[in-house]
C-alpha positions as CSV (number, residue, x, y, z in Angstrom):
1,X,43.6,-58.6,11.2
2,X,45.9,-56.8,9.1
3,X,48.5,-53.7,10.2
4,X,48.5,-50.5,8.5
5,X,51.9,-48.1,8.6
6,X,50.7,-44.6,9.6
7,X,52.9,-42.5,8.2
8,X,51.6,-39.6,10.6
9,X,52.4,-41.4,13.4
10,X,56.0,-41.9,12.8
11,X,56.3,-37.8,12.1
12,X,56.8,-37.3,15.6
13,X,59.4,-39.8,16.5
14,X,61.4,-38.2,13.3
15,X,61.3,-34.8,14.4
16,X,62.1,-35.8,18.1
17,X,65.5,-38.0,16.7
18,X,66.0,-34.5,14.5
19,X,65.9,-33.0,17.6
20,X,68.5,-34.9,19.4
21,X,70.8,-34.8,16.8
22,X,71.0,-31.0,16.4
23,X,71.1,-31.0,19.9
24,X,73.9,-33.5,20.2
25,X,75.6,-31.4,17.5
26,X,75.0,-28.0,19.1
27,X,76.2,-29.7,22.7
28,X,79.9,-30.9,20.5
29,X,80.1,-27.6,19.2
30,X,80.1,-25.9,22.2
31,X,82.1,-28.1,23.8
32,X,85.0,-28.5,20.7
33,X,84.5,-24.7,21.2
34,X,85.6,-24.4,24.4
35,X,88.4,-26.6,23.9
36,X,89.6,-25.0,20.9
37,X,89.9,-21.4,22.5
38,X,91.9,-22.9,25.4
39,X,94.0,-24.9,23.0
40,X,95.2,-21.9,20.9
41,X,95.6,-19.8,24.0
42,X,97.9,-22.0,24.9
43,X,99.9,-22.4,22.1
44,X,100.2,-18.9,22.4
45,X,101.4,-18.8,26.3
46,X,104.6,-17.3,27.0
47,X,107.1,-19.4,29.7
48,X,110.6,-18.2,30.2
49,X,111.3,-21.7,29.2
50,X,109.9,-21.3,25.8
51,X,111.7,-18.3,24.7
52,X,108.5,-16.3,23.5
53,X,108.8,-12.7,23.9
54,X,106.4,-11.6,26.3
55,X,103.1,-10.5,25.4
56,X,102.8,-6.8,25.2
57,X,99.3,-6.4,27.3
58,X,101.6,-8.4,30.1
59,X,100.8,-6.0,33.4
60,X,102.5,-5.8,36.6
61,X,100.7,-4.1,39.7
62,X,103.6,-2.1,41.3
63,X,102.3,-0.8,45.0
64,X,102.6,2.8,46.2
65,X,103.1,3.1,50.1
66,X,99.6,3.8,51.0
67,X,98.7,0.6,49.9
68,X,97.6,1.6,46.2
69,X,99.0,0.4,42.6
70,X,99.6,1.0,39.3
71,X,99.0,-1.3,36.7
72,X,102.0,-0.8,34.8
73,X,103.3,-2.5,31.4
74,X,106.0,-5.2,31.7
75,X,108.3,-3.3,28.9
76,X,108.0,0.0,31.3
77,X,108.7,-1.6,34.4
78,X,111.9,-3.5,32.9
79,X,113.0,-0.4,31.2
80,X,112.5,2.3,33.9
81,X,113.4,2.6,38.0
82,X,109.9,3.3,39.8
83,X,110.7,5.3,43.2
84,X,108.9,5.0,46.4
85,X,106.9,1.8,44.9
86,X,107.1,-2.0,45.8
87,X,105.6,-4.7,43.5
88,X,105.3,-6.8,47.0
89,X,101.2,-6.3,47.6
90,X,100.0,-5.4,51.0
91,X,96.3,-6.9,50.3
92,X,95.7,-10.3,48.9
93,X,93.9,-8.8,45.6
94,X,92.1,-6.1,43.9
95,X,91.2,-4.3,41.0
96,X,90.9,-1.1,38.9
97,X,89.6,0.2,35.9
98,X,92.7,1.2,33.6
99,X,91.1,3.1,31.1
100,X,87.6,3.6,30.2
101,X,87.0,-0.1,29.0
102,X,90.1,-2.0,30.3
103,X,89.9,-3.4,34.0
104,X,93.0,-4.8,35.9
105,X,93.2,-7.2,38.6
106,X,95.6,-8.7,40.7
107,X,95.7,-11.6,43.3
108,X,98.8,-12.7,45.4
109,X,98.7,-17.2,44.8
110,X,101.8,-17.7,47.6
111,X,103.7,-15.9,50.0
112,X,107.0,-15.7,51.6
113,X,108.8,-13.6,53.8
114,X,110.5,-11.5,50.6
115,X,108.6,-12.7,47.8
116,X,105.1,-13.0,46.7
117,X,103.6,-15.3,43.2
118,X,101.1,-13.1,41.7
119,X,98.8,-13.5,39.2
120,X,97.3,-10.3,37.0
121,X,94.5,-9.7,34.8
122,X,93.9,-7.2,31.8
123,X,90.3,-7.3,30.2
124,X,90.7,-4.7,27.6
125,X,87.8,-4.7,24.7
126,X,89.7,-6.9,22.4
127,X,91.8,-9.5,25.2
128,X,92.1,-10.9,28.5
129,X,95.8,-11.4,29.5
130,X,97.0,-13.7,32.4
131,X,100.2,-13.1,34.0
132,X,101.8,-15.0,36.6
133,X,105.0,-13.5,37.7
134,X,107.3,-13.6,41.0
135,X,107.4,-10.7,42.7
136,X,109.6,-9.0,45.2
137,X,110.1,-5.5,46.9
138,X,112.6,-4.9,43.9
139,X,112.3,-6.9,40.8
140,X,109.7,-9.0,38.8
141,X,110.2,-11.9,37.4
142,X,107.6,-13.2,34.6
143,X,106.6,-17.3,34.6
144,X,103.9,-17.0,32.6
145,X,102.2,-15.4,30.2
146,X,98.5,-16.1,28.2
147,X,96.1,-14.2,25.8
148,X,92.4,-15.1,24.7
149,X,91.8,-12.8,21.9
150,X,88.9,-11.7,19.6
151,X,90.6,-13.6,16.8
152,X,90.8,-17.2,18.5
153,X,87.5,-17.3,18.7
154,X,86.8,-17.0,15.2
155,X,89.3,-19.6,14.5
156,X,88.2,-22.3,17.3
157,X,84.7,-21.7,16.0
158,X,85.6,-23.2,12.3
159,X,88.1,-25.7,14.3
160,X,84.9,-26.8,16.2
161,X,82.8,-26.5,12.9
162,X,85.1,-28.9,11.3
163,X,85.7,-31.4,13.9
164,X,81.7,-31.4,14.6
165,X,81.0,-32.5,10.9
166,X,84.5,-34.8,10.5
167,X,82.5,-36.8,13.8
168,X,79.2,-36.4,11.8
169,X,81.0,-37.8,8.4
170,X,82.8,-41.0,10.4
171,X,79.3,-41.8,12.1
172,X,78.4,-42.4,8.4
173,X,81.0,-44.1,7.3
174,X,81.0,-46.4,10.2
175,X,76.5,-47.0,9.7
176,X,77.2,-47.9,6.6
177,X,79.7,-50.2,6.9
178,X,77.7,-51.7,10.0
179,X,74.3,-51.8,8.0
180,X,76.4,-53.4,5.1
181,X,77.8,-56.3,6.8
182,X,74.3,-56.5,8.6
183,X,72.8,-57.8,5.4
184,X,75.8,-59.8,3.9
């Protein structure tokens, strides 16, 4: 009895290893992605250890007494005296629209008796910045600042691009070398 090849039926197990291997691809991507965005965000971050200059979208919530705010830019609140406001928060968190596209939000992360750690957000069409900054009835004091912009995410997406075929080009190199000293 002899054994034929048929070439049809080995068409499906091609396409379904095609299959996994865009899908493999697709899943790195995403995934390189991801990582890229938070990586250049970060490289970006402002500390007050790292001497950055602030960003400029950094926004601090300074209260009014009946218990609403303003989201105000850092360069106005260090430059200007704001009367009858406190940038201590009487609620844990909240939100506003700014402007007709840009939303801020704020949430207190620790309290004390005088002070508060608090930690903003500004979704405008183009960014998000994250601020964390200590806060008391008087002053504000930025720790940290960090921006995910339009323009990282072209950038991570060739980062991720490149990484995904650099894996695909060393999963070559390395069958090759494998199927080599396979048949030597």
């Amino acid at each position: 009895m002899s054994t034929q090849h048929n070439p049809a039926a080995s068409q499906p197990q091609k396409r379904s290893g095609q299959f996994k291997q865009r899908l493999l691809k697709l899943i790195l991507f995403c995934g390189f992605f991801i990582l890229f965005i938070f990586l250049l965000a970060g490289q970006d971050s402002r500390t007050a250890a790292n001497h950055k200059p602030w960003h400029p979208d950094l926004t601090i919530a300074a209260f009014e007494p009946d218990g609403s705010f303003l989201a105000l830019p850092y360069s106005y609140v260090q430059q200007h005296t704001l009367a009858n406001t406190t940038f201590l928060a009487k609620k844990p968190d909240g939100s506003k629209q700014k402007n007709d596209n840009d939303t801020f939000s704020y949430k207190v992360i620790e309290q004390n008796a005088q002070q508060q750690l608090i930690r903003t957000s500004l979704r405008t069409s183009r960014s998000i910045t994250i601020a964390t900054y200590q806060a008391t009835a008087g002053t504000v004091t930025p720790i940290k600042s960090t921006v995910y912009a339009i323009d990282q995410i072209s950038m991570a997406a060739v980062l991720a691009l490149v990484s995904v075929l650099l894996l695909q080009l060393i999963y070559r190199f390395i069958r090759r070398h494998s199927v080599k000293d396979k048949t030597n």
